[in-house]
C-alpha positions as CSV (number, residue, x, y, z in Angstrom):
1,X,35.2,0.3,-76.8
2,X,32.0,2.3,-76.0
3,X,29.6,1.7,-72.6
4,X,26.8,0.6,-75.2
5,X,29.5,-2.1,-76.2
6,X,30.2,-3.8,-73.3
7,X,26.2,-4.0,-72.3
8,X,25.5,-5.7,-75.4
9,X,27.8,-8.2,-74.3
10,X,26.2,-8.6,-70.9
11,X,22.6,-8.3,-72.6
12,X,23.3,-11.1,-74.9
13,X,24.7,-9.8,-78.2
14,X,22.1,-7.5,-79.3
15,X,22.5,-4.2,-81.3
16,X,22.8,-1.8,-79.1
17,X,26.3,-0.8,-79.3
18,X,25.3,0.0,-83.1
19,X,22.3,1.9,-82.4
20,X,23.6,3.9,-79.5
21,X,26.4,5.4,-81.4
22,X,24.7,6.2,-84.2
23,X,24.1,9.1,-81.3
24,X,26.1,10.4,-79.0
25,X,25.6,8.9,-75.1
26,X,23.6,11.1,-73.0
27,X,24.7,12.3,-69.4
28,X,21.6,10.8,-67.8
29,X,22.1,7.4,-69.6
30,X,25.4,7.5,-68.2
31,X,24.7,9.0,-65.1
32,X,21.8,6.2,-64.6
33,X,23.7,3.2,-65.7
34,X,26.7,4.2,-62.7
35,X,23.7,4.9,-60.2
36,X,22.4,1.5,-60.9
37,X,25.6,-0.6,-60.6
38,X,26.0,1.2,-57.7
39,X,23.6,-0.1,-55.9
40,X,23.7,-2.4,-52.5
41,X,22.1,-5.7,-53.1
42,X,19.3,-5.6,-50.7
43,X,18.4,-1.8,-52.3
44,X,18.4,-3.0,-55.8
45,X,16.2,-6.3,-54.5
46,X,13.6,-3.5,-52.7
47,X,14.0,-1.7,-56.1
48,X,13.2,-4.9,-57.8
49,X,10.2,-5.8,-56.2
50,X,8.6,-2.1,-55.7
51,X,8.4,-2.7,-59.5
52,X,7.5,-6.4,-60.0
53,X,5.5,-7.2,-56.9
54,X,2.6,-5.7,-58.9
55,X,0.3,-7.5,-56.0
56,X,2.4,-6.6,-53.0
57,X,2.4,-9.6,-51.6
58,X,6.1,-9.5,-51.0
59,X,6.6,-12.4,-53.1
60,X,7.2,-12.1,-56.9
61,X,5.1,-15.0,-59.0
62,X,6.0,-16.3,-62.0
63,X,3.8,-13.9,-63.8
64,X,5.5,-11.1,-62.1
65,X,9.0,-12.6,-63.3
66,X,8.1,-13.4,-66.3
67,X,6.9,-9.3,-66.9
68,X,10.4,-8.3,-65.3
69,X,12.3,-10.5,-67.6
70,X,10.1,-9.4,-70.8
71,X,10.9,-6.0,-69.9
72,X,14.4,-6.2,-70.0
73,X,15.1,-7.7,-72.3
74,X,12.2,-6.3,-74.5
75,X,12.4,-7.8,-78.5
76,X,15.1,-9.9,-78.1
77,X,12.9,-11.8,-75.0
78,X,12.4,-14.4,-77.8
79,X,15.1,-14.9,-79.5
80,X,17.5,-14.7,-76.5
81,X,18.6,-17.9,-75.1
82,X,19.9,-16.3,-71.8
83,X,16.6,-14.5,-71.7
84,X,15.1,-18.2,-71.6
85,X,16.9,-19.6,-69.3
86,X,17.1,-16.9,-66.9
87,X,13.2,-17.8,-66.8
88,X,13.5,-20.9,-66.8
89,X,16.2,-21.1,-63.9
90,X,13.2,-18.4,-62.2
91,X,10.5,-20.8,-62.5
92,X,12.3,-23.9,-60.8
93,X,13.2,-21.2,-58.0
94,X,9.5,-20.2,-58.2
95,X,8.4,-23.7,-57.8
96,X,10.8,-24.6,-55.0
97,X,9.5,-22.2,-53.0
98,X,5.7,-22.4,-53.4
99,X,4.7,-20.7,-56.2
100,X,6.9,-17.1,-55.2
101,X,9.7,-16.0,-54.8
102,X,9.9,-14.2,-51.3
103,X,11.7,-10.9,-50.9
104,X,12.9,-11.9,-47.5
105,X,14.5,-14.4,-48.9
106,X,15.8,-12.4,-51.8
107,X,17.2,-10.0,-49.7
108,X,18.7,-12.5,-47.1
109,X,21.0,-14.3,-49.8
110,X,22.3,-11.1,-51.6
111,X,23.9,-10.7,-48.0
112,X,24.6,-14.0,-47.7
């Protein structure tokens, strides 16, 4: 089973297994992918919102998670029921905590 398999099981069933092997994997996709899973939880939440915080406010708004989630999963974003509720559980978050999400508190329960 190839790398491109197994993420389009964890991105929801998409194509991506058949369009990545249509060419061979490059080093830097694989290299990026390991990089990525490799990451501590509080450095992947700093990643997260040095890229979604687009106000630097050091809370991300629904807006700002709606873009993230848009972004990754890019077509499929409508047609993907995990896409949609991944939002939707985002927004009750959202709401619960006054409008953003706070990267403090981000941060604090991926040690927690």
């Amino acid at each position: 089973m190839c790398v491109a398999h197994h993420l389009d099981g964890w991105l929801g069933g998409g194509h991506l297994c058949s369009q990545l092997t249509r060419a061979p994997l490059s080093l830097e996709f694989v290299v990026s992918v390991t990089n990525f899973c490799m990451l501590k939880p509080n450095t992947l939440t700093d990643f997260t919102f040095d890229l979604y915080d687009l106000d630097g406010d050091g809370e991300m708004s629904y807006d700002e998670i709606e873009t993230m989630v848009k972004e990754l999963y890019g077509a499929q974003y409508t047609t993907s029921i995990v896409a949609k509720q991944c939002l939707e559980d985002l927004a009750v978050l959202c709401e619960k905590c006054g409008g953003g999400i706070p990267q403090k508190q981000v941060s604090n329960d991926a040690m927690g």
